[in-house]
Structure formats: structure tokens, C-alpha cells
C-alpha positions in Angstrom: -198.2 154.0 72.2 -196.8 157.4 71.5 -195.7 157.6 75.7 -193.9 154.0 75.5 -192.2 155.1 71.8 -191.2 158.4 73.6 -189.9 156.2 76.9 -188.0 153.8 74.6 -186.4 156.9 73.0 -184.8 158.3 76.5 -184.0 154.5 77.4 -181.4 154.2 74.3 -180.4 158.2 74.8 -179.5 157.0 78.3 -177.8 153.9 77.2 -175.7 155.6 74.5 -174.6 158.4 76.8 -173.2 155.5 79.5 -171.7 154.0 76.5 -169.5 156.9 75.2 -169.1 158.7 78.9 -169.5 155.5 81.2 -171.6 157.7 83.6 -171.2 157.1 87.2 -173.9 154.6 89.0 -176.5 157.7 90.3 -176.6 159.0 87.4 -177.6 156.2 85.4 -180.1 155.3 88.1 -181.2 158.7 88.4 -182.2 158.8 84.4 -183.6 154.7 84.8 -185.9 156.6 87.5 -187.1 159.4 85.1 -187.8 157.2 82.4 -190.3 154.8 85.0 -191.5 158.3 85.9 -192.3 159.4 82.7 -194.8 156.3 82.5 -196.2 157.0 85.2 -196.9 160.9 84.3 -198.0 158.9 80.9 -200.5 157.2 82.3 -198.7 153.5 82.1 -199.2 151.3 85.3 -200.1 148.8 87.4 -203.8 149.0 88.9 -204.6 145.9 90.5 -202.9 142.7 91.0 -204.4 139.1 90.6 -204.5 137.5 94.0 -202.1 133.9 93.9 -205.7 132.3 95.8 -208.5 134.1 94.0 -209.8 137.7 93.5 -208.3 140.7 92.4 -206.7 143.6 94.7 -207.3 147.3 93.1 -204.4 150.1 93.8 -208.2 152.4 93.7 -207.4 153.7 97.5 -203.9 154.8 96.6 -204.9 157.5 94.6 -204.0 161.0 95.5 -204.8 164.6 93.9 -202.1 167.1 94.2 -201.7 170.2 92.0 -198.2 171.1 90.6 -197.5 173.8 88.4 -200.7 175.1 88.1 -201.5 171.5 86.9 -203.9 169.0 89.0 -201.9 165.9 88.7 -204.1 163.0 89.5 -200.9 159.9 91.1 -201.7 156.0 92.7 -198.9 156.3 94.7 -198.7 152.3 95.0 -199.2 152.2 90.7 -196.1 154.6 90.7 -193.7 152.8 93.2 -194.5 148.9 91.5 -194.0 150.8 88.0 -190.8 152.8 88.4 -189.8 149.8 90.7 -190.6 147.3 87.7 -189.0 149.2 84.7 -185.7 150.1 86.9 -185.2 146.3 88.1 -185.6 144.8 84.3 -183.7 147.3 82.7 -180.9 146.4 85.3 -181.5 143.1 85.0 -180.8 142.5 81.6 -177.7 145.0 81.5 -176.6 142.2 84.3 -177.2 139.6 81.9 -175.6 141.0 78.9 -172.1 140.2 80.3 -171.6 136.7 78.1 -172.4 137.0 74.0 -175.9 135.8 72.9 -177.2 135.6 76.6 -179.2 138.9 77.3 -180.9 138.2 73.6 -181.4 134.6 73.4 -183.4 135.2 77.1 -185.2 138.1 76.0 -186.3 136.0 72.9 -188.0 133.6 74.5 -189.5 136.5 76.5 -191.1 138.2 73.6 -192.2 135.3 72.2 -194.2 134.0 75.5 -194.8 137.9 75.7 -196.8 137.5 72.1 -198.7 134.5 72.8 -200.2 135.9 76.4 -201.1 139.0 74.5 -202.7 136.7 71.9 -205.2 135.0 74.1 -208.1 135.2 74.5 -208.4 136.2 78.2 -205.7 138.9 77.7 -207.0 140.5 74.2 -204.0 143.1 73.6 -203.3 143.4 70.1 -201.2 145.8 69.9 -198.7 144.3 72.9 -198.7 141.5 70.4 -197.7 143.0 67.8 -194.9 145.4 69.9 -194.2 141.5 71.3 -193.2 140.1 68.2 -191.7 143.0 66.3 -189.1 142.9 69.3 -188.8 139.1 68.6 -188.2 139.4 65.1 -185.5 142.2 65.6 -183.8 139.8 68.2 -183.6 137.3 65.7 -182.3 139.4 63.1 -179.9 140.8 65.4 -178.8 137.4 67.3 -177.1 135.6 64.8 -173.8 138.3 64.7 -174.2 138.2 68.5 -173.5 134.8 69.5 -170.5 133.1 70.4 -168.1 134.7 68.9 -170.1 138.2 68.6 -169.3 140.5 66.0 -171.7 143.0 67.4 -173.0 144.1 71.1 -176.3 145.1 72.9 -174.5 147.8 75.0 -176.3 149.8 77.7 -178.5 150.6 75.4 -179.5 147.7 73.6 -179.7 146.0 77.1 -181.8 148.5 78.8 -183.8 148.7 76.1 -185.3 145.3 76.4 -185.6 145.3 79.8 -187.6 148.7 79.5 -190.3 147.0 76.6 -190.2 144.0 79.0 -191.8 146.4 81.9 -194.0 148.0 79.4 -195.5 145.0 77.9 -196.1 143.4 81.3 -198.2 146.3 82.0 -200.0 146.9 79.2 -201.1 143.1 78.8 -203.2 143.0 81.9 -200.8 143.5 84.5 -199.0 140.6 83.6 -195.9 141.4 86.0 -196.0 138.0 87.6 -196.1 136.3 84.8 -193.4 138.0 83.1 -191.2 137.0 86.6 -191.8 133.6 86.3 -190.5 133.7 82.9 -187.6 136.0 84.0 -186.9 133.5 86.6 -183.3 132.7 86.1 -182.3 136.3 85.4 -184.3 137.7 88.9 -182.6 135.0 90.5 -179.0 135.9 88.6 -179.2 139.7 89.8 -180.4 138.7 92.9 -177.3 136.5 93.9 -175.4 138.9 92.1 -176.4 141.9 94.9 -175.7 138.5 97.8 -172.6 138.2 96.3 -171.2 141.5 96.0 -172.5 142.7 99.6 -170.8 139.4 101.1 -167.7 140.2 100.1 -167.5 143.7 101.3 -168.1 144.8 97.1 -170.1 147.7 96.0 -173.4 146.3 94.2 -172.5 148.3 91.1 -169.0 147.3 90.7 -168.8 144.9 87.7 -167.0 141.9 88.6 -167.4 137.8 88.0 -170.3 136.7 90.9 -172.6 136.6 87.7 -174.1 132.8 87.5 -173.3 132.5 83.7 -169.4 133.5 84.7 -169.6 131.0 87.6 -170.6 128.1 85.5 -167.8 129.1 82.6 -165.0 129.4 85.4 -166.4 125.6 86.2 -165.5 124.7 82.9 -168.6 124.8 81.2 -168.9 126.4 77.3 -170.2 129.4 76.3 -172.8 127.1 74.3 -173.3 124.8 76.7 -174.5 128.2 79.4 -176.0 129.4 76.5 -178.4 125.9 76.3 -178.5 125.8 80.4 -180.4 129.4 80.1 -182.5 128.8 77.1 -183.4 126.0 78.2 -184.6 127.2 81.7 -186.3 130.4 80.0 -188.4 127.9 77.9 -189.7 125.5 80.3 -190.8 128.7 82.5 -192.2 129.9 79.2 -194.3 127.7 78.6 -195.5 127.1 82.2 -196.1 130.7 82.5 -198.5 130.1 79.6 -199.9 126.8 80.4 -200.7 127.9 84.4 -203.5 129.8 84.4 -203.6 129.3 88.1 -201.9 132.4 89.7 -201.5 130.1 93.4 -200.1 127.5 90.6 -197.1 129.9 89.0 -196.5 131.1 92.4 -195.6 128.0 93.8 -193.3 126.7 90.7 -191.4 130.2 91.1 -191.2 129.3 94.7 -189.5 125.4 93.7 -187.7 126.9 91.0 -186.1 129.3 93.3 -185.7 127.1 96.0 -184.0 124.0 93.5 -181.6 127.1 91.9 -180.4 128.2 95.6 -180.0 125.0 96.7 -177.7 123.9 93.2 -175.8 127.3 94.1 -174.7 126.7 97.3 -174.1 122.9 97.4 -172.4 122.8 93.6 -171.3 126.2 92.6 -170.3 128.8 95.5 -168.9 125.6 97.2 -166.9 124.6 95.0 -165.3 127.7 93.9 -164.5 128.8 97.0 -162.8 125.0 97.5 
């Protein structure tokens, strides 16, 4: 606890110093990378994965001894790389997300909640993650009704980051629940994802803000802030509650593989099409 407090700590430090000096890109990734080190050095991290048919795959033959500073440092190198990998992606992700009021928290409500009941089960048996899980909830909720349409008050860098950083951690620490936390997170890995398509089609640097975000598209179709605002909510909840009801890991990867295929399909045919038009 006292490694993911300390972690959370440098993610907001990070997130107020791009908010008053709007650092450049590398050096916001470059402090994004520490923090997922830091876990690592903490002893937070992925060690196995649950197989989508069966069985369990340990990280046990990545592990490699090295001494550094007089200190023998004890590393998974595979651990490391899906860890650092996971808290830089979310912590992205939801600063991607947080370009329409209410969005980035009204997701990562429904998150926190799913996030409290996985921890809460029996198979799973992490109280503390539950309780971290619902603490964020209830701070969302006190916090969401001066950020909605129209806000009064902002997540920022660092209020954004932050969630995507206990997002990562909780994953973790509830029995390597990464994949389920995706599936939940489906319409905002799929969001940054055709954000990076978008940007690198059109000749735009993947860090440069613009409006190839999915929420923007569907407001410059005509749609209401509300209205996205349901469409999201909406889509986080049903995943929710699949994540939680599939305890078939074959069975969650082939909904995120319908969902994904159904969004990219609406994309192109309904919305890229008809904007460009």
C-alpha cells in the first residue's frame, strides 16, 4: 500500500507540473515511465496470466538477477514490460478521454465499481483493492456532479492520470485482473486506439491534441453532450457487468473480440464516412 500511495503521489506531481508548465510529450512520458518503474522496483506486477482456453502461464522464466549499486536487484523482465506498459497506456487513456465534461469520470465510475465487486468475490478475495475500489468510487461521485455538463470544475492531467494509474494498480493487485479490466475499458482502448489511426493517417503527430476523438466525432454529428455521455455509460455497463458475469476467460475474449469488431465496423460505415462526405 505504502508503494501504490507513494506512486499515486508522483502521478498527480506529474499531472500538476504539465498543468502549470504544459511539459513537452517525452517528458511527460518519460515521468509516466518512472512512475510504472517505480512499481516494478516496488514489487507491483504481473506474474502470470490466465490462459483464454484453460491453465495459467507464469512470467517464473523471465526472471533475472543483476546487481546495481552494490544492491542485488532481483527483475521479471516480462512482469516489468506488461506493468510499465499497462500503467503508461491507462494513464494515457483516460487523459484521452477527459476531453468532453463528465466523460473520463462517469467511465471510470463504472470502473471502480465493477473494480469493487471483482475484488469482492470470492475467487478473487482482495479486501483491501476493494476498499481502494470503492473509496475512488465514492470520490468520483462526490466529485462528478460539478463536472458534468456544464463543469464547474476539471480532472486535469492530474486528476486524469490519476485514475488511469489506480486503474493499473488495482488490476494488478486483484489477481492479475488486466483482461478483465480491458474488457471493461473497452470503449476507451478502442477510443485511443483510433485516436493513434487517426492522427498517423493524416500525416498528425500522435500527441498533438486535435478532434479524431470518438466522443468529438459523435458531437460534430450532432449528437449532445448527454446523449455521448449515455452512449459511453451505457457501453461501460453492459461490459461491466459481462466482465463480471463471464468467468470464462475464452468467453470475455471473444465478446471483446465482437465488441471491437461491431465498434470498427459502426466507425467506418457511419462515422469516418460520413464526416469525410
Amino acid at each position: 500500500m505504502a508503494v501504490v500511495l507513494v506512486g499515486l503521489l508522483m502521478v498527480v506531481a506529474l499531472g500538476v507540473l504539465d498543468d502549470v508548465y504544459k511539459l513537452k510529450p517525452w517528458q511527460k512520458l518519460l515521468g509516466q515511465l518512472l512512475v510504472g518503474l517505480f512499481l516494478v522496483v516496488g514489487g507491483i506486477g504481473v506474474d502470470f496470466v490466465n490462459m483464454p482456453f484453460g491453465g495459467v502461464y507464469s512470467f517464473n522464466n523471465w526472471n533475472v538477477d543483476m546487481v546495481l549499486g552494490g544492491w542485488m536487484w532481483h527483475i521479471n523482465i516480462l512482469s516489468a514490460i506488461i506493468t510499465i506498459s499497462l500503467s503508461v497506456v491507462l494513464m494515457n487513456s483516460i487523459n484521452f478521454l477527459d476531453g468532453m465534461d463528465g466523460l473520463a469520470s462517469m467511465v471510470s465510475l463504472v470502473v471502480f465499481v465493477v473494480m469493487f465487486f471483482l475484488c469482492n468475490a470470492m475467487y478473487v478475495s482482495q479486501p483491501d483493492s476493494a476498499r481502494m475500489s470503492i473509496a475512488m468510487a465514492g470520490a468520483i461521485m462526490g466529485f462528478l456532479p460539478y463536472n458534468l455538463p456544464k463543469a464547474s470544475i476539471f480532472l486535469g492531467d492530474s486528476g486524469s492520470m490519476m485514475l488511469g494509474y489506480v486503474m493499473a494498480v488495482l488490476s494488478i493487485l486483484s489477481g492479475s485482473k488486466v483482461a478483465t479490466l480491458l474488457l471493461v475499458l473497452g470503449i476507451v482502448i478502442l477510443d485511443t486506439m483510433y485516436v493513434i489511426w487517426s492522427r498517423y493517417r493524416h500525416g498528425r503527430k500522435v500527441w498533438q491534441a486535435d478532434r479524431s476523438h470518438l466522443h468529438y466525432k459523435l458531437l460534430d454529428r450532432g449528437y449532445s453532450e448527454w446523449t455521448v455521455l449515455g452512449i459511453y455509460f451505457m457501453i461501460s455497463l453492459l461490459l461491466g457487468l459481462a466482465a463480471l458475469l463471464l468467468s470464462n476467460g475464452w468467453s470475455k475474449a471473444l465478446l471483446m473480440l465482437m465488441f471491437f469488431g461491431g465498434c470498427i465496423f459502426f466507425i467506418v460505415r457511419f462515422v469516418d464516412k460520413k464526416i469525410e462526405n
